[in-house]
C-alpha positions as CSV (number, residue, x, y, z in Angstrom):
1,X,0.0,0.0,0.0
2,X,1.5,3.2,-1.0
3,X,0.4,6.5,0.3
4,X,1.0,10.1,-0.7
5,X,3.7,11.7,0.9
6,X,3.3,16.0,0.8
7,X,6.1,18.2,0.0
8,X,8.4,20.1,2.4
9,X,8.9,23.5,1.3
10,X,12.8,24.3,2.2
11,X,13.2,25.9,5.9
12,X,16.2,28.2,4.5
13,X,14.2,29.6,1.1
14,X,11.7,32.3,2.4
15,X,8.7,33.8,0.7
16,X,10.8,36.6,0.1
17,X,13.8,34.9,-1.3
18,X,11.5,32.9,-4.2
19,X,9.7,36.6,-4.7
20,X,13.2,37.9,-6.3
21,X,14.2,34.4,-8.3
22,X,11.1,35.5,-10.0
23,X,12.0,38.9,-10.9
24,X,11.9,40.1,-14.0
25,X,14.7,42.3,-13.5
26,X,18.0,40.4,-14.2
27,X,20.7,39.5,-11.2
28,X,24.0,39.3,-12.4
29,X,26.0,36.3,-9.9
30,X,29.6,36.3,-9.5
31,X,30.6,32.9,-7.7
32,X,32.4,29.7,-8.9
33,X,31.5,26.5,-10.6
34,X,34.1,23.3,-10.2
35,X,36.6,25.6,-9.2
36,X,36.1,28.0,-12.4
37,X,34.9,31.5,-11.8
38,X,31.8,32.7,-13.6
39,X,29.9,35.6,-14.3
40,X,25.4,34.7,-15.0
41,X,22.6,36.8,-15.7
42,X,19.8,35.4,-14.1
43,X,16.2,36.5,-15.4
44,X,12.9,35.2,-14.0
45,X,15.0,32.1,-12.6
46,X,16.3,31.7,-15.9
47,X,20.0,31.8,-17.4
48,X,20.5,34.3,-19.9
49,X,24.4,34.6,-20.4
50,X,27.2,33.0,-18.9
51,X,31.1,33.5,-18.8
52,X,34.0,31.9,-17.1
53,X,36.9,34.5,-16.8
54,X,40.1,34.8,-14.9
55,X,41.9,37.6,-13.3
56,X,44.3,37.2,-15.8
57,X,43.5,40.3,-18.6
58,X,42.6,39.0,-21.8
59,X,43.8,40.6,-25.2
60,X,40.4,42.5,-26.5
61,X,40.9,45.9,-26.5
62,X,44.8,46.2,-26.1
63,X,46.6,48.3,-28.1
64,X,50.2,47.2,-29.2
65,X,53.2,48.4,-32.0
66,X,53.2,45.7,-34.2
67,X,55.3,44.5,-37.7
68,X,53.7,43.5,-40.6
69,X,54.9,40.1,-40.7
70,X,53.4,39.2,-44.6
71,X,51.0,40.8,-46.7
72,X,48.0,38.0,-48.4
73,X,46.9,40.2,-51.1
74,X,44.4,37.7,-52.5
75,X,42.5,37.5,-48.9
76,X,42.8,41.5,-48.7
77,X,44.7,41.1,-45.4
78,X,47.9,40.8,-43.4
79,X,49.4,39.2,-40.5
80,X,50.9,41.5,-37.6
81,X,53.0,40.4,-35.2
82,X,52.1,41.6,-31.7
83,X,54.6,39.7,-29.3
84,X,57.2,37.4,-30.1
85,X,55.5,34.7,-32.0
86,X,52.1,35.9,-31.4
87,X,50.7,36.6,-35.1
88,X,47.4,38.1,-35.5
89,X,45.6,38.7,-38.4
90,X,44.7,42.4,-40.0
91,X,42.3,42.5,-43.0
92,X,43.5,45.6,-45.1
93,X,39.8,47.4,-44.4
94,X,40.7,47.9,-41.1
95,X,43.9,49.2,-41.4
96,X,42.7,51.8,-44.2
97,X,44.9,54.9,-42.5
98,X,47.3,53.1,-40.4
99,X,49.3,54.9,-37.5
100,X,52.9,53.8,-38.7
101,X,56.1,54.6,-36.5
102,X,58.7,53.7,-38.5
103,X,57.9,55.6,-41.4
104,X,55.8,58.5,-43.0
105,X,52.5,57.2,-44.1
106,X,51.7,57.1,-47.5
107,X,48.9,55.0,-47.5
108,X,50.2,51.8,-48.5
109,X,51.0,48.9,-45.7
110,X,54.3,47.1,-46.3
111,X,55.8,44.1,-45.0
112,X,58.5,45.2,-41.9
113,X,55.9,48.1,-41.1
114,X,55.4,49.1,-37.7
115,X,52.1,50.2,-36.4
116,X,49.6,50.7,-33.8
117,X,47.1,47.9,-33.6
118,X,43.9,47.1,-31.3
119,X,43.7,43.5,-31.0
120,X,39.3,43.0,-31.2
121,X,39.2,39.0,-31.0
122,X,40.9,36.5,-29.2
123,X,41.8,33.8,-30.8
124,X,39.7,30.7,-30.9
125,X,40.3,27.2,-32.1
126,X,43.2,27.1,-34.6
127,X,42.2,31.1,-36.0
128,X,44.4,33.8,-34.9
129,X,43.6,36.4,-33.2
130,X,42.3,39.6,-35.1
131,X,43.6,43.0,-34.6
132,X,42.8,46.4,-36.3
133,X,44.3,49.7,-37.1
134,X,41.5,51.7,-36.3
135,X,42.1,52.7,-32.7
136,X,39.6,53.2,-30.3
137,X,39.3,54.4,-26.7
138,X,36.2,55.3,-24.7
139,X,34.6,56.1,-21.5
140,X,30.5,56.2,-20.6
141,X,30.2,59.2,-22.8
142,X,31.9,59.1,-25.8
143,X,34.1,56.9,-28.0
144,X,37.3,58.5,-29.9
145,X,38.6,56.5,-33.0
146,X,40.7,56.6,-35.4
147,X,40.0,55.9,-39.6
148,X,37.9,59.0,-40.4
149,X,36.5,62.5,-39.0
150,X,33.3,61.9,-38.9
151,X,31.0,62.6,-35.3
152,X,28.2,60.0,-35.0
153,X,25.7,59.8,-32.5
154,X,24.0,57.1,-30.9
155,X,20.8,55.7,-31.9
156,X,19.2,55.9,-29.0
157,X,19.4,59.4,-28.6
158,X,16.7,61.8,-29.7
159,X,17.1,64.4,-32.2
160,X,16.5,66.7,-29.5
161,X,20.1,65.6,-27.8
162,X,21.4,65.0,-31.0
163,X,20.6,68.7,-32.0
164,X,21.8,69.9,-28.4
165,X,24.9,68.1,-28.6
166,X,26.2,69.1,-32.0
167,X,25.0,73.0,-31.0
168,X,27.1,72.9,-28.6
169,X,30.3,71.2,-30.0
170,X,30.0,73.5,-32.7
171,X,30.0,76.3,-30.1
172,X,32.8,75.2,-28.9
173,X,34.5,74.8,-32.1
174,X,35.4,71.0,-31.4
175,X,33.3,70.0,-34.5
176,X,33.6,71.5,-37.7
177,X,31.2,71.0,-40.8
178,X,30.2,67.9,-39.3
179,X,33.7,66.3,-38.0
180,X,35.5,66.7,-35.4
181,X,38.2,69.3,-35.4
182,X,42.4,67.8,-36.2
183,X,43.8,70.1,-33.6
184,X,45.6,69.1,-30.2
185,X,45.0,72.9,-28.9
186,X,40.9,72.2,-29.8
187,X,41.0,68.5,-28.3
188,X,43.4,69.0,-25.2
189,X,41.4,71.3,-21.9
190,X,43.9,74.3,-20.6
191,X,44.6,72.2,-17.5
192,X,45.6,69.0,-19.6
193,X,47.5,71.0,-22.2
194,X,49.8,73.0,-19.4
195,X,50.3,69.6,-17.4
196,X,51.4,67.9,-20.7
197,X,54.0,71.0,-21.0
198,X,55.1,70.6,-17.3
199,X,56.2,67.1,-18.2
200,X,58.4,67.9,-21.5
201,X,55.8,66.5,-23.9
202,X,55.2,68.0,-27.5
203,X,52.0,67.1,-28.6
204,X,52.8,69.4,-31.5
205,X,54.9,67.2,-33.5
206,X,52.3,64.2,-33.4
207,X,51.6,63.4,-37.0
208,X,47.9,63.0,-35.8
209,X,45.5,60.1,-38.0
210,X,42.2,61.1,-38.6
211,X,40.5,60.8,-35.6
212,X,36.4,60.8,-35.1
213,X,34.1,61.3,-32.2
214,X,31.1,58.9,-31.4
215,X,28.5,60.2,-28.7
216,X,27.1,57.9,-26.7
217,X,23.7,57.8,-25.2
218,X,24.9,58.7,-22.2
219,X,26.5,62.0,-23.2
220,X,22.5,63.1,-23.8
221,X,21.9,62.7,-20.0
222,X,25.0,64.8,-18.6
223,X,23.7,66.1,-15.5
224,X,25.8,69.3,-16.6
225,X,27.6,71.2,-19.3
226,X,30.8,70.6,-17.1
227,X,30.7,67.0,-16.3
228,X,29.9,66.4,-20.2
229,X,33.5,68.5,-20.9
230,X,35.0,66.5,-18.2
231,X,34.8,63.9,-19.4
232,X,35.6,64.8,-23.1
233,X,38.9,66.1,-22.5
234,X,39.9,63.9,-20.5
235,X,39.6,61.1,-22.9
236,X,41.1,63.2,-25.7
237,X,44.1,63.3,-23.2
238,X,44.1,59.7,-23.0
239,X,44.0,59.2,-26.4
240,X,46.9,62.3,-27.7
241,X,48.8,60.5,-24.5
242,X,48.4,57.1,-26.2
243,X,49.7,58.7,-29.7
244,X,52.8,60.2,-28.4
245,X,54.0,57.6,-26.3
246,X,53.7,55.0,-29.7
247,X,56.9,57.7,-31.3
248,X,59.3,56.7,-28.6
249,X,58.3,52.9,-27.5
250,X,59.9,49.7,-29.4
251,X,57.8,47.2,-31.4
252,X,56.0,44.6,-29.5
253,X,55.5,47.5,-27.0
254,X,51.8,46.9,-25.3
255,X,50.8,50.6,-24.8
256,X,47.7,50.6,-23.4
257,X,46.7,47.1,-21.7
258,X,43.0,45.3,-21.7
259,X,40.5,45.0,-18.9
260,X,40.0,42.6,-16.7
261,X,37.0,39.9,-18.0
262,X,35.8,41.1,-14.8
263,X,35.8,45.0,-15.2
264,X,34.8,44.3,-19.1
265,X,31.4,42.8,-17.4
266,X,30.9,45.2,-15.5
267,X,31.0,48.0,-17.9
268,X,28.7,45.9,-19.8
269,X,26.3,45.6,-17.0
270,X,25.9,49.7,-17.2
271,X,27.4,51.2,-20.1
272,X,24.2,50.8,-22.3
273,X,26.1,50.3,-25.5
274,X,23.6,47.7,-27.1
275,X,19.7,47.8,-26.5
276,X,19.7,44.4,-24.5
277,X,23.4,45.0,-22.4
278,X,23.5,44.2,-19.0
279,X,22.6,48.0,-18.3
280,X,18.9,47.5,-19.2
281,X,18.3,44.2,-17.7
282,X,19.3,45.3,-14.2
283,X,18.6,48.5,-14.4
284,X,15.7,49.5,-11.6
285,X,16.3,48.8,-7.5
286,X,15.4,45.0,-8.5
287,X,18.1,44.6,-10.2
288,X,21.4,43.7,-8.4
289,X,24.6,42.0,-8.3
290,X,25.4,39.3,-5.9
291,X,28.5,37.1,-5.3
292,X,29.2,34.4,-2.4
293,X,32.7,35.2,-2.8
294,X,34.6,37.8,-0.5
295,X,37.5,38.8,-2.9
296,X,34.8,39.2,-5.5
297,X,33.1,41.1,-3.4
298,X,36.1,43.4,-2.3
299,X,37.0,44.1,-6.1
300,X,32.9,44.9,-6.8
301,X,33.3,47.4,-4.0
302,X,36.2,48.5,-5.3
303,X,34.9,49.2,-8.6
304,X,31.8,51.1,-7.3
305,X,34.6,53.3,-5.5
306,X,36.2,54.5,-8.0
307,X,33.7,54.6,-11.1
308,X,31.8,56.7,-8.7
309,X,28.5,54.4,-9.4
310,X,26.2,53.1,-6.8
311,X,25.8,49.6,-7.5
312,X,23.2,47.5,-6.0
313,X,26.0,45.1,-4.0
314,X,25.4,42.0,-1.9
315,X,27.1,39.8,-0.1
316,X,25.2,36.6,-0.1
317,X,26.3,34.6,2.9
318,X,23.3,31.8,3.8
319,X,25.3,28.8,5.0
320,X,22.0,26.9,5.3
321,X,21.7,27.6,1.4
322,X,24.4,28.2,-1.3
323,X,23.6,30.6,-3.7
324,X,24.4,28.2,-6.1
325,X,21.3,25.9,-5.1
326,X,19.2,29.3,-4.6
327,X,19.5,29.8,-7.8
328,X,19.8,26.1,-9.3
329,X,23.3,27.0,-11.0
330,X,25.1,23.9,-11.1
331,X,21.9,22.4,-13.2
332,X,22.2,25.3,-15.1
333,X,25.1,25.1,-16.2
334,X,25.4,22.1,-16.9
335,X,22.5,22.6,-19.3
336,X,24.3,25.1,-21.0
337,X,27.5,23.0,-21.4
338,X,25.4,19.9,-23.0
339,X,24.6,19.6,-26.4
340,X,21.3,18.2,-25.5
341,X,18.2,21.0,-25.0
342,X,14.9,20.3,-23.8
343,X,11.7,21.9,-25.2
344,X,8.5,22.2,-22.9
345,X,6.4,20.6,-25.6
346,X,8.9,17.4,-25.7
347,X,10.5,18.3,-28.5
348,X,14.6,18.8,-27.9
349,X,17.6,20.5,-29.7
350,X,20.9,18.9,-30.3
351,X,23.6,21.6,-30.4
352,X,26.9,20.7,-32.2
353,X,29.3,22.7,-33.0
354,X,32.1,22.0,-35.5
355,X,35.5,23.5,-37.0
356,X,33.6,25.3,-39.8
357,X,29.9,26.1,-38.6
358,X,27.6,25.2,-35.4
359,X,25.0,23.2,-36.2
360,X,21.8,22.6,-34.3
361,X,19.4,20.3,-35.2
362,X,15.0,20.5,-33.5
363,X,13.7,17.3,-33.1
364,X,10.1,16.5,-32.3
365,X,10.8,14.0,-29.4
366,X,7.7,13.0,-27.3
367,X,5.6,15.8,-28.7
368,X,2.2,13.7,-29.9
369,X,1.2,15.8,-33.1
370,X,-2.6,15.5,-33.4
371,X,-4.5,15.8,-36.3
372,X,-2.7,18.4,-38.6
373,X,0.8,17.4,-38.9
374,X,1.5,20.9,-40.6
375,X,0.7,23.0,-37.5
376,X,2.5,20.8,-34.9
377,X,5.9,21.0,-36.8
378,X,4.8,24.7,-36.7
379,X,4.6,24.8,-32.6
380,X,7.4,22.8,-32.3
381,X,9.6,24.8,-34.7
382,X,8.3,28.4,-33.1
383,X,9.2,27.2,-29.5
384,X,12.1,25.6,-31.0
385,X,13.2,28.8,-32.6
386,X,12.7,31.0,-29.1
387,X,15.1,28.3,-27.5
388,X,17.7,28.8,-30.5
389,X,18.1,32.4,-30.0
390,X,18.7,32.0,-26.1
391,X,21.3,29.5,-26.8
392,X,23.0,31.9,-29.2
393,X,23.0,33.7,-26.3
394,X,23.7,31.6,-23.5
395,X,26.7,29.8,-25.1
396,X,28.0,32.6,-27.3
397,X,27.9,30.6,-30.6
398,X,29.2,32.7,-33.6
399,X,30.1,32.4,-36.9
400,X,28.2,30.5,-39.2
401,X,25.0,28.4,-37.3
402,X,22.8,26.3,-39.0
403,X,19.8,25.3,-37.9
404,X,18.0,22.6,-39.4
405,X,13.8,22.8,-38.4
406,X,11.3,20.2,-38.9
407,X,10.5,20.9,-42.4
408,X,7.1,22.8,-42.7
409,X,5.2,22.4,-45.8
410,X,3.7,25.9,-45.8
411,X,5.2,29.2,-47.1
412,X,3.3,31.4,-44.6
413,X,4.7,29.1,-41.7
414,X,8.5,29.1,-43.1
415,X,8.0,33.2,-43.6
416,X,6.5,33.5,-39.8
417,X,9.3,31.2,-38.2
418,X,12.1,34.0,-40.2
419,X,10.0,36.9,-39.1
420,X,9.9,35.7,-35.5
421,X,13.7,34.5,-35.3
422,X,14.9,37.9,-36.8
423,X,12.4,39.6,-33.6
424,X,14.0,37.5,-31.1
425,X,17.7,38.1,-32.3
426,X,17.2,42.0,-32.6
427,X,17.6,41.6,-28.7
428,X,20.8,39.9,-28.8
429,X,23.6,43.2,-27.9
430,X,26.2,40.9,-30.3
431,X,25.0,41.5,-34.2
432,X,22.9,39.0,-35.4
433,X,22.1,38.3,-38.8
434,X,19.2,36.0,-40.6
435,X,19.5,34.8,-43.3
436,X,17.3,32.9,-44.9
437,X,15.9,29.5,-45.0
438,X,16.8,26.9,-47.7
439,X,14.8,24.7,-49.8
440,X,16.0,22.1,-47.4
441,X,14.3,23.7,-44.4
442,X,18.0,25.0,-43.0
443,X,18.1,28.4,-41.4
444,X,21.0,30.0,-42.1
445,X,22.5,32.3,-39.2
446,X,25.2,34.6,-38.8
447,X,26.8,35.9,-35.2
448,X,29.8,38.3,-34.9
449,X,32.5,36.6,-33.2
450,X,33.7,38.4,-30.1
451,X,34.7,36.3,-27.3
452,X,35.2,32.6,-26.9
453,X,32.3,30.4,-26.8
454,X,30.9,29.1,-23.6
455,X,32.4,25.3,-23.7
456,X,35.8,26.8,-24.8
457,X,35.6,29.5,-22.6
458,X,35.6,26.5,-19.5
459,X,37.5,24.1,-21.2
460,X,40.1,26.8,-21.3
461,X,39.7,27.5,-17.3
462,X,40.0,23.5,-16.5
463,X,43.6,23.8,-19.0
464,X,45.0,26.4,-17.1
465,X,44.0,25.3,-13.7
466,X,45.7,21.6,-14.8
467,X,49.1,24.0,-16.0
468,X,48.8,26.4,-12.4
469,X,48.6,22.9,-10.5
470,X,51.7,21.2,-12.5
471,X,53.7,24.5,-12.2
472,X,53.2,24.3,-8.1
473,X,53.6,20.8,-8.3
């Protein structure tokens, strides 16, 4: 005789503390998983990204002198050298008005050049890493770059701010007909241009690159004229800093370093550059970040110290409950990192990725189709398609992804699936192309590659925590 046995609701989890796993405001969780530290964006008890990271600074976003090791004329590219040994590769569009050091440019890149280079991907699998020429440096406000004159203007802001901002540049005369002003006496403040004198430097003599001016949303909602000039000059000074010191330093010479993955988060989490960033999902006084780990939480406060934000902080430190099993992570991720995906209706994905491409392939599973075969395959291959672009997500596939739906014998269907896939991926802050769909039913899908994938991303933790181990051992 058997006999129903109730469940216990857990002593530790309060009403309160399931209240806020349901939020719809996102929690970004700092803690570790088998040893690894990771970053996750949790959204109505759901993971929407994830990221294992060291404290070790990664590449993206350093700026180095580097040779042109060998031109490939028929690819349009070249390959720099950054470090000894470390090659990288340049495609020729990027490096259209070069920064050279070793020579007056002319517009031509040669083999033995030397030039300033921003590496913008780390390299994954057997592809090098990919650097530019086009510098770039930025803070909350605006971004300064290097390639053409031109100011643009983010598209979030109205034409209001737009209008407001170019008045008063203009005013100023920092932009000219459009573009910003070539002039170290227009970009550098009084203050920065006598301290620049006090230390022997010549800004003068800098054979400057065209430089342009981005503004970003947040230079529309400058609490005042002076903060917004603040923070102008002083990363113009940055930037005039960063060209001078590339006449006197050697090749292979790392002028400006990369963030931290963990500041790079961060200033992800409220920099706003992308309509779905980290800034608008925990944005509001439900929104917060959390770790269970002190030194994380010592470098969090840190940060809020001197970015001058106040960041909703805490310390989580239940011993009854982990945060970890308040939030389900292990399960988590370990759903992320298999290749098997569950649909509610019974239906399942199988992600694979390969050298070339990522293919993912919807299955129908236990789903029981009932009368019209046409509009189950159409329900399985909608929900289906709303679990694709979350794993895009989640794992950080790029490249070329193909997905293969259950074929669907109506046009209208096929068009609706595209219509909704390209709706759901407008929402992804990594650019995110649809294609199209082939006679074969395949999706075709495009992802900018950024950072590493998910699986690599902790397969490359367990690798270096094996190499730390044997070099204590």
């Amino acid at each position: 005789m058997s006999r129903k046995i109730e469940g216990k609701s857990s002593v530790t989890l309060t009403d309160e503390e399931l209240a806020l796993r349901q939020t719809d405001r996102g929690k970004l969780l700092f803690t570790s998983y088998q040893g690894r530290t990771c970053a996750l964006l949790v959204r109505n008890d759901r993971l929407v990204e994830a990221s294992f990271f060291s404290y070790k600074p990664p590449k993206i976003g350093a700026v180095y002198i580097g040779k042109v090791k060998s031109l490939a004329r028929n690819i349009d590219a070249c390959f720099v050298e950054i470090a000894e040994g470390e090659i990288c590769f340049l495609p020729l569009k990027d490096a259209v008005t070069p920064y050279l050091v070793n020579r007056p440019s002319d517009g031509r890149i040669l083999e033995g050049d030397e030039l300033l280079v921003q590496v913008v991907r780390d390299a994954q699998k057997a592809k090098r890493a990919s650097v530019t020429a086009h510098i770039s440096l930025s803070n909350e406000y605006f971004v300064l770059t290097t390639g053409n004159t031109n100011v643009g203007y983010s598209l979030k802001l109205s034409d209001e701010k737009k209008s407001a901002l170019k008045r008063s540049f203009t005013e100023m005369a920092v932009i000219r007909d459009g573009c910003l002003v070539q002039d170290y006496n227009i970009l550098l403040s009084i203050t920065e241009a006598e301290k620049m004198k006090r230390e022997g430097l010549r800004p003068e003599i800098i054979s400057f690159p065209p430089i342009g001016l981005i503004m970003r949303t947040k230079a529309g909602e400058a609490e005042s004229a002076e903060e917004l000039w603040k923070q102008f000059f002083s990363l113009a000074a940055q930037f005039i800093r960063l060209l001078y010191s590339a006449m006197y330093r050697n090749c292979f010479a790392c002028l400006r370093g990369a963030d931290s993955r963990f500041k790079t988060i961060l200033e992800e989490f409220y920099s706003g550059i992308a309509s779905s960033s980290y800034a608008s999902e925990l944005s509001g006084t439900s929104g917060e970040i959390i770790t269970d780990r002190k030194e994380l939480y010592d470098e969090l406060k840190k940060y809020e110290s001197e970015s001058g934000r106040e960041l909703n902080i805490r310390f989580y430190q239940d011993t009854m409950l982990s945060l970890s099993k308040l939030y389900s992570l292990e399960k988590k991720l370990e759903n992320a990192l298999d290749r098997h995906v569950w649909l509610k209706s019974g239906g399942f994905l199988i992600i694979e990725p390969t050298e070339a491409l990522t293919v993912i392939d919807v299955n129908s599973g236990k789903y029981e189709a009932g009368r019209d075969a046409d509009e189950a395959c159409r329900k399985i291959n909608m929900e289906a398609g709303e679990e694709v672009a979350r794993q895009l997500r989640l794992r950080n596939l790029s490249g070329i992804i193909v997905v293969d739906f259950i074929n669907m014998r109506s046009n209208q269907y096929r068009q609706e699936l595209l219509h909704y896939m390209r709706e759901l991926t407008a929402k992804d802050k990594i650019p995110t192309k649809i294609i199209d769909i082939t006679p074969l039913g395949l999706m075709e899908i495009t992802r900018k590659k950024i950072n590493k994938p998910l699986q690599e991303q902790f397969c490359q933790s367990v690798h270096t925590e094996i190499r730390q181990s044997d070099t204590r051992k």
